[in-house]
C-alpha positions in Angstrom: 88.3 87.7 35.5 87.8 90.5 38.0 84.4 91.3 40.1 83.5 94.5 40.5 85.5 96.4 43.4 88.4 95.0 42.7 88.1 91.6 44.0 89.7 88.6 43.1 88.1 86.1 40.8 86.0 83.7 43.4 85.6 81.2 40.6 88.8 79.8 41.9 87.5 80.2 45.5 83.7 79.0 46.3 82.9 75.0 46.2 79.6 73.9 46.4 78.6 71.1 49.0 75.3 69.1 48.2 74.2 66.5 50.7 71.5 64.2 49.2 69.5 61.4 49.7 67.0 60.0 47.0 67.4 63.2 45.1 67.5 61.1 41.4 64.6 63.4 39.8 65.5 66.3 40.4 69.5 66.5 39.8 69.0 67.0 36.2 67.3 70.3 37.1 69.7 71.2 40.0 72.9 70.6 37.1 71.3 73.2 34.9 70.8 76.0 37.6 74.3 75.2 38.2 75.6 75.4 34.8 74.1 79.2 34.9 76.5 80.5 37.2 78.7 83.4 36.3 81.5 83.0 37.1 81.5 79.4 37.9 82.5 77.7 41.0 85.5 75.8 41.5 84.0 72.7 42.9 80.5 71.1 43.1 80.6 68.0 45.4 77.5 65.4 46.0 77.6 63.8 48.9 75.2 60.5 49.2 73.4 59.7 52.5 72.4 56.1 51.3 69.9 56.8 48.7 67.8 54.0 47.1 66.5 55.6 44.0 69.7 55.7 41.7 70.9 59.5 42.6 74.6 58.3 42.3 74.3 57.0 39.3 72.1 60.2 38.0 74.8 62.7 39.6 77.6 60.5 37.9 75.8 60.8 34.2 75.5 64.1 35.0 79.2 64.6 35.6 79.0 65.6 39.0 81.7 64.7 41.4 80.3 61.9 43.8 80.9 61.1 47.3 79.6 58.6 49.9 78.7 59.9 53.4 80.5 58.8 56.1 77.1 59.1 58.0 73.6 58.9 57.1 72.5 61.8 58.7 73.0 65.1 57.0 75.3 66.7 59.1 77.7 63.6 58.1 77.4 64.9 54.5 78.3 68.1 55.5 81.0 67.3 57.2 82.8 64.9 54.0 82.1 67.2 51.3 84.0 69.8 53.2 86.7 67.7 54.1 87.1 67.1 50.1 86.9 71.0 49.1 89.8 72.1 48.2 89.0 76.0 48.0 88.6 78.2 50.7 85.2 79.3 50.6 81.8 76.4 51.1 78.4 76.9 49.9 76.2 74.0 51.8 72.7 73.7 49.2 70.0 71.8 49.2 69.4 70.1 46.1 65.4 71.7 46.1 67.2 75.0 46.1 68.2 77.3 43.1 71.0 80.1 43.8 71.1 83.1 42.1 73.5 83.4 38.5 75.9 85.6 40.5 76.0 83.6 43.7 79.8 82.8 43.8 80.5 86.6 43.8 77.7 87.3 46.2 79.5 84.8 48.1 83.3 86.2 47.7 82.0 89.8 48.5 80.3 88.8 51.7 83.3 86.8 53.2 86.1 89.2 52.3 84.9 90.9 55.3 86.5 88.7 57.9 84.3 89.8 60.6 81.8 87.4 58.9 81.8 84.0 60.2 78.6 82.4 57.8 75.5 83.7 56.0 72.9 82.7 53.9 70.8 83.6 51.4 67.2 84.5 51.8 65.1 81.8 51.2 61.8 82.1 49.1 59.6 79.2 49.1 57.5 78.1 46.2 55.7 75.5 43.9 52.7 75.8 42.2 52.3 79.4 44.1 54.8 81.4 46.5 54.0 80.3 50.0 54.1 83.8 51.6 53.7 83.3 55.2 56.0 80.6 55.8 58.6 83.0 53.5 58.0 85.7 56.0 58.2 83.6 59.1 61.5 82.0 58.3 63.1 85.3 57.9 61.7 86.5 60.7 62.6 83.7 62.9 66.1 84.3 61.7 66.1 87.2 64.1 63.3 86.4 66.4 64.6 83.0 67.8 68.0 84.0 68.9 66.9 87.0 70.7 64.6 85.1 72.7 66.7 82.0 73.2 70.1 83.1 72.8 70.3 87.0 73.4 73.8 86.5 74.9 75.1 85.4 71.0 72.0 87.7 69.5 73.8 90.9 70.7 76.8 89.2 68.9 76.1 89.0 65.9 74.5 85.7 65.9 71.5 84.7 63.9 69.8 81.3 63.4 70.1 80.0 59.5 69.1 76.9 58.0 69.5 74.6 55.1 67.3 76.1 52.7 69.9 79.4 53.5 72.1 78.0 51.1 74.6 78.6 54.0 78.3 79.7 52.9 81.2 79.7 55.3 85.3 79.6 55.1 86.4 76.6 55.5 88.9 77.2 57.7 86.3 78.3 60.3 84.0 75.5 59.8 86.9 73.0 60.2 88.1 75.3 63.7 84.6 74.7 65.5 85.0 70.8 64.5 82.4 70.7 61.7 78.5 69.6 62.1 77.8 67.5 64.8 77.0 64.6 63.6 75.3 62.8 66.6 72.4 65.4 65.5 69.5 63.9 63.7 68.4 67.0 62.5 69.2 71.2 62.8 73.2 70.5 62.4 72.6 73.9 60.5 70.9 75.8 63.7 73.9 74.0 66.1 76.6 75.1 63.3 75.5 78.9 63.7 75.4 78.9 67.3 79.5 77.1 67.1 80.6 79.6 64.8 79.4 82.8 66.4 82.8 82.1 68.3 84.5 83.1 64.9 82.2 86.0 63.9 79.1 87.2 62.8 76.3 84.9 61.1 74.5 87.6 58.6 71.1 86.5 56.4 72.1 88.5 53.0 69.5 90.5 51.3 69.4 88.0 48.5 67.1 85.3 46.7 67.0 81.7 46.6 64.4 80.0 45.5 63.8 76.2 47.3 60.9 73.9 46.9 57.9 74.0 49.0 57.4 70.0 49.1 57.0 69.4 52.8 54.3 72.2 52.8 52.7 70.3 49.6 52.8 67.1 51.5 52.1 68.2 54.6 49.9 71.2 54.7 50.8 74.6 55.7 49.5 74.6 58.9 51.1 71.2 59.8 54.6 72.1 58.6 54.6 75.2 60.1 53.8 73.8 63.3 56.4 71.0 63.0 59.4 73.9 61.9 58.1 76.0 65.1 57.8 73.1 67.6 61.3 71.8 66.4 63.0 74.7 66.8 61.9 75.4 70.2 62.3 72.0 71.1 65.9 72.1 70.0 66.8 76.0 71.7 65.8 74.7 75.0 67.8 71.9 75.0 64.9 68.8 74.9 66.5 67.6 71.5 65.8 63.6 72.6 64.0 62.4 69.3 63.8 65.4 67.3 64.4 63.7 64.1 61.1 61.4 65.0 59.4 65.2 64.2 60.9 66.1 61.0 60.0 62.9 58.8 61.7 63.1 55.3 59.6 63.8 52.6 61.7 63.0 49.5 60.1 59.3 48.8 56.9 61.7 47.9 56.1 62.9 44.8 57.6 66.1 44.2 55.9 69.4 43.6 56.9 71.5 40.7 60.4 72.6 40.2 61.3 75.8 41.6 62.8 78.6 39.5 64.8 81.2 39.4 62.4 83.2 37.6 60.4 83.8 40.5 57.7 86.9 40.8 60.4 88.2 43.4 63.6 89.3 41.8 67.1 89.3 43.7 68.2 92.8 44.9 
């Protein structure tokens, strides 16, 4: 298969990494959005942070490839699936988080330019209703915060990406800066932008995903977007001592609806 402009097929090329942790009741849902991509990736690794509720045994039945962390924080997840890729190209997803059908194209067009170091989709949050503002803040922030904080790498190229980015990255690069660091509790994602401006340009792509809006649900919106501001400055000025004390997890609550792909905002 070719994509259009004469690439290569990147069905052969794009793995998917998906660090969980008591994700059991939603993998069903997150195999199905998977299922839908065209063309298909060449790998979709789990990676399990110690979960309690049976999501190993759910990914297995689902026949999803299953791997233990060799740490329980995230970044440790990261950093095994990627070590077991055997592609060039690494999409990191959450497991609240639906791509788009054509996101291993998206993904091959934007790293043939090898001035690109990582990107990420935009991120739309949503469950019973689209939460606008905290939408419109995180993609604003992806600007804001390194041109306050880090104007040196701003006027690089670099931007500030998390998770819910559905971040994608050569692996070659990834494995060059020494992975995510995982002595980090919490924004291994932030750290890993900042590490691989060294290699190129971090770029937020004009294009939807759709992830979960369950810490808002369980939290409130005022409160969570508090604790994602406060965090984040915490972390850019260096006072990162018990940042993961912030950022409880929230995936022993019950979960909000599903997120879809159908959402009232289409990809461009």
């Amino acid at each position: 298969m070719a994509l259009r402009g004469g690439q290569p097929d990147m069905a052969h090329r794009v793995a998917i990494v998906i660090p969980v942790r008591n994700e059991a009741a939603g993998l069903a849902r997150l195999a199905a959005t998977l299922a839908r991509l065209d063309p298909p990736c060449a790998e979709v690794i789990v990676v399990d942070g110690d979960s309690e509720d049976g999501t190993t045994t759910a990914a297995a039945a689902l026949g999803l490839r299953v791997l233990r962390s060799t740490s329980p924080s995230r970044a440790g997840g990261i950093n095994t699936g990627v070590a077991a890729c055997t592609v060039p190209f690494v999409c990191v997803l959450h497991a609240d988080t639906v791509l788009p059908p054509d996101a291993v194209a998206v993904i091959g067009r934007v790293l043939s330019d090898p001035g690109v170091a990582l990107a990420g989709f935009t991120p739309v949050i949503r469950g019973t209703r689209l939460r606008w503002a905290t939408t419109a803040h995180n993609w604003a922030k992806t600007w804001y915060a390194p041109l306050l904080f880090r104007p040196d790498l701003f006027f690089r190229g670099g931007r500030l990406l998390f998770g819910d980015h559905a971040m994608f990255f050569r692996r070659a690069d990834f494995d060059a800066v020494g992975g995510c660091d995982e002595r980090l509790a919490i924004m291994e994602d932030a750290d890993l932008c900042v590490r691989l401006t060294r290699r190129g340009r971090v770029r937020l792509i004009p294009r939807v995903v759709v992830t979960s809006d369950r810490r808002i649900a369980a939290w409130g919106s005022l409160r969570a977007n508090w604790v994602y501001l406060s965090v984040s400055v915490r972390w850019a000025v260096g006072a990162q001592r018990g940042l993961g004390r912030r950022y409880p997890d929230v995936r022993e609550l019950p979960s909000t609806p599903a997120p879809t792909a159908k959402s009232i905002i289409r990809p461009r």
